[in-house]
C-alpha positions in Angstrom: -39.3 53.9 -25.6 -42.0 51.5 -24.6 -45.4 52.2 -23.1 -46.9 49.8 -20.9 -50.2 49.7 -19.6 -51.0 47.1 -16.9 -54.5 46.2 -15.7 -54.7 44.0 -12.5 -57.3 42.3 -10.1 -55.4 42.6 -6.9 -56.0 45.8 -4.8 -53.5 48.6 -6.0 -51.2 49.7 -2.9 -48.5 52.8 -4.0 -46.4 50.1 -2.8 -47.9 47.4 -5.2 -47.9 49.8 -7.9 -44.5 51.1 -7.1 -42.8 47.5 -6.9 -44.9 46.6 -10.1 -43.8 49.2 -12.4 -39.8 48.7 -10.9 -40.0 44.8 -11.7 -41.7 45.6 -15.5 -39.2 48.7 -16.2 -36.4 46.2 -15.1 -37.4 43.6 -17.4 -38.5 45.4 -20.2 -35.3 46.9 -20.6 -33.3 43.5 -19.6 -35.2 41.1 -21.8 -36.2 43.8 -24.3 -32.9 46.2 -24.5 -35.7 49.3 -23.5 -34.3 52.4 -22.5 -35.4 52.6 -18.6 -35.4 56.5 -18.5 -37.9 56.7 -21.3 -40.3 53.5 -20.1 -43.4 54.5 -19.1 -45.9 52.5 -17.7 -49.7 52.9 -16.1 -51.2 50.4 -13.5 -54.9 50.2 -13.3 -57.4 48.3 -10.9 -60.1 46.4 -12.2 -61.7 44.6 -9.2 -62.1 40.3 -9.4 -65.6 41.0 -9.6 -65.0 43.0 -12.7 -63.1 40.5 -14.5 -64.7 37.9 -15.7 -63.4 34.8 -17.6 -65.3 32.0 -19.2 -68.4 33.9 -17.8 -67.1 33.4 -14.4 -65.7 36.1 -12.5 -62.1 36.2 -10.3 -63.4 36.8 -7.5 -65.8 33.9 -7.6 -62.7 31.5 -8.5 -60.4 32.7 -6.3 -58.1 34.0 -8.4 -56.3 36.9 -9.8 -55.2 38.3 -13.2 -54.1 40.9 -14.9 -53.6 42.5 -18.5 -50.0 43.8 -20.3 -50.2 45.7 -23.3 -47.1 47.0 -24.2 -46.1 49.0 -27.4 -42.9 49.0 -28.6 -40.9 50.0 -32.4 -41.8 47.7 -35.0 -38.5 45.6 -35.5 -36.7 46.4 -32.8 -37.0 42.8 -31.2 -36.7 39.6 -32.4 -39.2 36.8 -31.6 -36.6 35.1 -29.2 -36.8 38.0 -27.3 -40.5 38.4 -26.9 -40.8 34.6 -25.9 -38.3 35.6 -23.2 -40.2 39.0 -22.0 -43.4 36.5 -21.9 -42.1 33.9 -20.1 -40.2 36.1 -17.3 -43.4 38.8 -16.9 -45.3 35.7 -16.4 -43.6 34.5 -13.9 -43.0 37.7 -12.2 -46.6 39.0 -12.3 -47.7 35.3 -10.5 -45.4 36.0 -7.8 -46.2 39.7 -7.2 -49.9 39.1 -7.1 -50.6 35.3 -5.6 -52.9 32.8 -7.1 -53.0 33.8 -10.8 -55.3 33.0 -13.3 -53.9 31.0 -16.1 -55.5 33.7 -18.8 -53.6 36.4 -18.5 -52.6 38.2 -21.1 -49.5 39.9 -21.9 -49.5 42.0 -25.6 -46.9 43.4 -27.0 -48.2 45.5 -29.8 -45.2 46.9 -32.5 -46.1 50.7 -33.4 -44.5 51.7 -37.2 -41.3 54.3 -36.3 -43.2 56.7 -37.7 -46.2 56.2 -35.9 -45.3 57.2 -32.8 -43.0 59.2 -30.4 -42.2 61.4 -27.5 -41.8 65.2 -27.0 -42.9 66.1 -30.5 -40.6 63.5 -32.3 -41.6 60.3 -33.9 -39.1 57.4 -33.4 -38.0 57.5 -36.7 -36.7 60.8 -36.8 -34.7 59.9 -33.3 -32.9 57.0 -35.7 -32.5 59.3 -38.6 -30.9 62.1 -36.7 -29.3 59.9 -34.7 -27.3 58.3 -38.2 -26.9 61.7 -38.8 -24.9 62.4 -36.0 -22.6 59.2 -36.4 -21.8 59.9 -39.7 
């Protein structure tokens, strides 16, 4: 049940977007084991002469970047699997949006079960009752 919420420099076309949240849905729930039917994810544009690094802005270097922030249960991954998600967004984000800028982030932020949830129920109680159910 992740969230993601993904900033980038390049101009936002629905197609962009579209093919964007597809590729990140795909891998979050190939490199992560995320659920694609409960993945959510925003895009936002911030324009390249927004975004500035080192003082210097994108647009004045050429480049593009963007920012991942994805939330996620606490200890549902293990660190292997994060170096993976990293690596492979990476890579995918540099060829969906060209020249990329070398500081881009990607952050994947681990929520406490309890913490957080969907349609009224935190994640915990999902495992709970779900435990439940098996037994």
């Amino acid at each position: 049940m992740p969230m993601l919420n993904l900033s980038v420099s390049t101009p936002l076309s629905s197609e962009l977007a579209s093919n964007l949240s597809a590729a990140l849905t795909r891998a979050t729930n190939e490199r992560l084991g995320k659920d694609p039917s409960v993945t959510a994810v925003l895009i936002t544009h911030a324009p390249a002469d927004h975004w500035f690094i080192g003082n210097a802005s994108l647009a004045s270097m050429g480049k593009n970047a963007f920012w991942l922030e994805i939330k996620v249960t606490a200890g549902t991954n293990t660190k292997a699997q994060y170096a993976d998600y990293l690596k492979d967004v990476f890579a995918m984000m540099r060829r969906a949006l060209g020249p990329l800028h070398e500081t881009s982030y990607i952050v994947i932020d681990e929520v406490n079960a309890s913490a957080w949830g969907y349609a009224g129920l935190s994640q915990e109680h999902r495992f709970v009752a779900g435990r439940i159910a098996a037994a």
